[in-house]
C-alpha positions in Angstrom: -26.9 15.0 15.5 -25.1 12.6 13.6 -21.7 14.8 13.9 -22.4 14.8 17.5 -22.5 11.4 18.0 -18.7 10.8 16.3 -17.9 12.5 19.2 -19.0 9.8 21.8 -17.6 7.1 19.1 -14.1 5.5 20.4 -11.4 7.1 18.7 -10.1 3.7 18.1 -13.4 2.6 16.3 -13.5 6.0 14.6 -10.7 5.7 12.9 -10.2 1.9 11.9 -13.8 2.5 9.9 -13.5 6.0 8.9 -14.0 5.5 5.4 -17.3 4.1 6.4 -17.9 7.1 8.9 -17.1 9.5 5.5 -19.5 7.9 2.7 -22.3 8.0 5.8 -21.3 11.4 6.6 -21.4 12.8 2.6 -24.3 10.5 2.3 -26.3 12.7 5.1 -24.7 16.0 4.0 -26.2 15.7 0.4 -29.3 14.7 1.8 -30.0 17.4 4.0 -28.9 19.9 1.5 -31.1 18.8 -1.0 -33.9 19.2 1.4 -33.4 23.0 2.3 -35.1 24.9 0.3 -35.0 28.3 -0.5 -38.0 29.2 2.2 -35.5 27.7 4.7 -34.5 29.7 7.3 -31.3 30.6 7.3 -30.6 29.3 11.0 -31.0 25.6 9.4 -28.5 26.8 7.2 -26.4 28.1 9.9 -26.4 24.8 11.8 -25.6 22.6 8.7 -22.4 24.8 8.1 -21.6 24.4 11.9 -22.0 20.8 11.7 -19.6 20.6 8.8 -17.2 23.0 10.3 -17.3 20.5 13.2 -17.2 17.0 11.5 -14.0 19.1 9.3 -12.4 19.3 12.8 -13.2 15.4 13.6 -11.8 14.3 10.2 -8.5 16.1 10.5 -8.1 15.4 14.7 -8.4 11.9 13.3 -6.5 12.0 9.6 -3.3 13.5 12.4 -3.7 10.8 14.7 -3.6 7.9 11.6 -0.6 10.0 10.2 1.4 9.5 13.6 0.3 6.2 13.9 1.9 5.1 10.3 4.8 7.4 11.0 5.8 5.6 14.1 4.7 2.2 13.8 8.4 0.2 13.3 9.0 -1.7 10.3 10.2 -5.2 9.9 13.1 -5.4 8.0 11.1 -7.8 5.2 8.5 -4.8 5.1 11.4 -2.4 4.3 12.5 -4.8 1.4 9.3 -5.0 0.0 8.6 -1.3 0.0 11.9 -1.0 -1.4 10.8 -3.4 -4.2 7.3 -2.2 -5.2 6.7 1.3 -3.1 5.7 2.0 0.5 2.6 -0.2 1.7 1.7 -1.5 -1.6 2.8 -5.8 -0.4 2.3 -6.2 3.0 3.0 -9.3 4.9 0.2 -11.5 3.1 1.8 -11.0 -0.6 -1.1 -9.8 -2.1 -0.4 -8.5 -5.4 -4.1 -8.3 -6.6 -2.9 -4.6 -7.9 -0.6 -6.4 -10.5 -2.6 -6.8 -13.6 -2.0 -6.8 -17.3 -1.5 -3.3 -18.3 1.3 -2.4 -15.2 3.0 -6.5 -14.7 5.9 -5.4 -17.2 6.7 -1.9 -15.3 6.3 -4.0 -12.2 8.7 -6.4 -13.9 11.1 -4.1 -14.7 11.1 -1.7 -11.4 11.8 -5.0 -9.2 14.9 -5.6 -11.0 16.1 -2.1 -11.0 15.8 -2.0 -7.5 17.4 -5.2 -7.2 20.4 -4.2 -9.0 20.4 -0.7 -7.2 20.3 -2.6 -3.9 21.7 -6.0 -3.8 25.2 -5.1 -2.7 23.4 -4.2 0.5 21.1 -7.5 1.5 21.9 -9.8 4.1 21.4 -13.7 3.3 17.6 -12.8 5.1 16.9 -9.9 2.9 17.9 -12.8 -0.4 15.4 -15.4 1.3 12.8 -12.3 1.4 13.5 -10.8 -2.5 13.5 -14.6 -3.5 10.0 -15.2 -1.9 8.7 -11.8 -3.2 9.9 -12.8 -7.1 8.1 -16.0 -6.5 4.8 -14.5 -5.5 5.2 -11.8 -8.5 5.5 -14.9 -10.8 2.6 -16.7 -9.6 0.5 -13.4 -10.1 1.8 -13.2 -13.3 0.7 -16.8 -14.1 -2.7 -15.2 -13.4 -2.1 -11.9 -15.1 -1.5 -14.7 -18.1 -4.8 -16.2 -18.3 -6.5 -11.9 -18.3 -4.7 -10.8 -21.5 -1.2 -10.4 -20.8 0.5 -9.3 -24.7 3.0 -11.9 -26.0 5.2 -9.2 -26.7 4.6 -8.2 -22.7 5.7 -11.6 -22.0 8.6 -11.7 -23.9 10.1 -8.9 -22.4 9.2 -10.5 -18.7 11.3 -13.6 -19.9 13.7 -11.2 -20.5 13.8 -9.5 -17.3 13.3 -13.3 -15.8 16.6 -14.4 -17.4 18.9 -11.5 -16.3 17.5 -11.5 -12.5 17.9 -15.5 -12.0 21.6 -15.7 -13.2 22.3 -12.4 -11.2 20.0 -13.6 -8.2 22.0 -17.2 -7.7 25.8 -15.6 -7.8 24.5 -12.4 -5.4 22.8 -14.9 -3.0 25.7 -17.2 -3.3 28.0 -14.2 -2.7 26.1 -13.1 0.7 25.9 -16.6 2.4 30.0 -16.8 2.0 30.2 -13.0 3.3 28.1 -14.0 6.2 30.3 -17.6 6.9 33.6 -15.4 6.6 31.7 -12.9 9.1 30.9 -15.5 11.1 34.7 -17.0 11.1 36.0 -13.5 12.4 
């Protein structure tokens, strides 16, 4: 019954709370097969593989549709920058870096300025304004990452990484506002 009625949920509904819909669903599933027993017949048994062959069928019509969804929905181009930065999805618009913490913030650390040097011949003065604000909000979670545990010897090596990017950070940005005025002149 409980299969059957995803089917008269809103597709919409479905799948913004699916993970919900799957812990119920497993939830249920355990359930009932700890309550078959072995005197069972084996048309209960029947209908609980049926129901998970057609909840199977739900959960993939659904885990398609989210997959086309993500695969078309358009970028902005500060969404590109930060996946470019830290890896597809992982900082979205609200800068939440909550997944930084003390045992990753140097490998974070390092693989923001790898990509900045990999990619800052191609940034726009916008794209500078977005890898500026982006730096700042991986410094204040590292202020926070501080206070948790974070090594001295970690920190050092941030400093480091801090050091290189700034100096490189001002001339690059410098570089792209007079690349965009002589642009502009043209």
């Amino acid at each position: 019954m409980y299969v059957d009625s995803l089917g008269n949920v809103a597709a919409d509904d479905a799948k913004a709370n699916w993970e919900a819909i799957d812990a119920d669903y497993q939830m249920r599933v355990a359930a009932a097969e700890s309550s078959l027993s072995e005197s069972d017949n084996e048309t209960l048994r029947e209908k609980l593989a049926e129901s998970k062959a057609k909840y199977e069928a739900l959960k993939a019509k659904y885990a398609a549709e989210l997959e086309a969804e993500n695969a078309t929905a358009v970028k902005t181009p500060n969404q590109l920058v930060r996946d470019r930065f830290f890896g597809e999805g992982k900082v979205g618009e609200d800068m939440n870096f909550s997944w930084v913490n003390k045992d990753n913030i140097l490998q974070v650390y390092q693989d923001f300025y790898d990509s900045y040097k990999a990619n800052k011949g191609d940034f726009s003065r916008e794209d500078f304004d977005e890898v500026k604000l982006l730096y700042e909000a991986l410094d204040s979670r590292k202020n926070t990452v501080e206070k948790e545990g974070l090594s001295s010897e970690d920190n050092n090596k941030i400093g480091s990484i801090k050091f290189k990017f700034s100096a490189e950070f001002k001339v690059n940005r410098i570089g792209a506002k007079a690349r965009e005025n002589a642009e502009a002149k043209e």
